[in-house]
C-alpha positions in Angstrom: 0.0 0.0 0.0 1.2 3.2 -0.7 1.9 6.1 1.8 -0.7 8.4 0.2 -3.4 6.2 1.4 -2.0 6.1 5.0 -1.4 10.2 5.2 -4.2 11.4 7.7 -5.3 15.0 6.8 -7.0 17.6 8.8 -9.6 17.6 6.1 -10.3 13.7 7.0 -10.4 13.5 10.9 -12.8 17.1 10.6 -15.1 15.0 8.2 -15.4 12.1 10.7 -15.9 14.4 13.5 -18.6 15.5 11.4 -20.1 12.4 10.9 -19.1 11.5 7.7 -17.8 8.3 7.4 -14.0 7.5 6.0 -13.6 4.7 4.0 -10.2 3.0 3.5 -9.5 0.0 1.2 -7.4 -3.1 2.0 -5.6 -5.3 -0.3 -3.7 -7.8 -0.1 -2.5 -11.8 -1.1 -4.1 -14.5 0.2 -3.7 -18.4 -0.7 -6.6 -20.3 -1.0 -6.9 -23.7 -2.5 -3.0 -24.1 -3.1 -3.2 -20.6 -4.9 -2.1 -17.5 -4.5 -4.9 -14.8 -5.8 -5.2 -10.6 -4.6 -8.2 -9.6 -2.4 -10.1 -5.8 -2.0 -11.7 -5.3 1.3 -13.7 -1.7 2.3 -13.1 -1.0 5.8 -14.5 1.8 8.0 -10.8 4.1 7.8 -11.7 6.7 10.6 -13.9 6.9 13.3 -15.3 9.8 15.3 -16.6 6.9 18.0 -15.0 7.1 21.2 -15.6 3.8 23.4 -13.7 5.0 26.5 -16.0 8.2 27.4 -19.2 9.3 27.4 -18.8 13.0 24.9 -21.8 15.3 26.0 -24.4 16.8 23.5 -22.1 20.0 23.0 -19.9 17.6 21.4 -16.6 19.0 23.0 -17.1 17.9 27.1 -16.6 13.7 28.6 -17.6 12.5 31.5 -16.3 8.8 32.4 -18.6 5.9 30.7 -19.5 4.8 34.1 -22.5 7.1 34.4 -24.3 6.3 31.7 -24.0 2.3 32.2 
């Protein structure tokens, strides 16, 4: 894979944090059967989803997950 696909922009992360979702490709080998053949796979690239605290409505302030359990 190339370094331009792996570059993270300003433009990118302020798209997710907008909710806009940032797809990424993978590719790669893989052998199946006794042969070697190239696979494409979409993947979710960036995510504005934040699993370790709880972000309040103004979109800027956390509080730990804990109190919203």
């Amino acid at each position: 894979m190339s370094a331009r696909h792996n570059s993270l922009t300003w433009g990118r992360y302020k798209m997710t944090l907008e909710g806009q979702r940032d797809l990424a490709e993978n590719r790669g080998f893989r052998l199946r059967n006794g042969q070697m053949t190239t696979y494409n796979q979409k993947k979710l690239g960036l995510s504005a989803y934040y699993d370790k605290r709880y972000v309040l409505p103004d979109g800027i302030h956390t509080v730990p997950i804990e109190y919203f359990e």
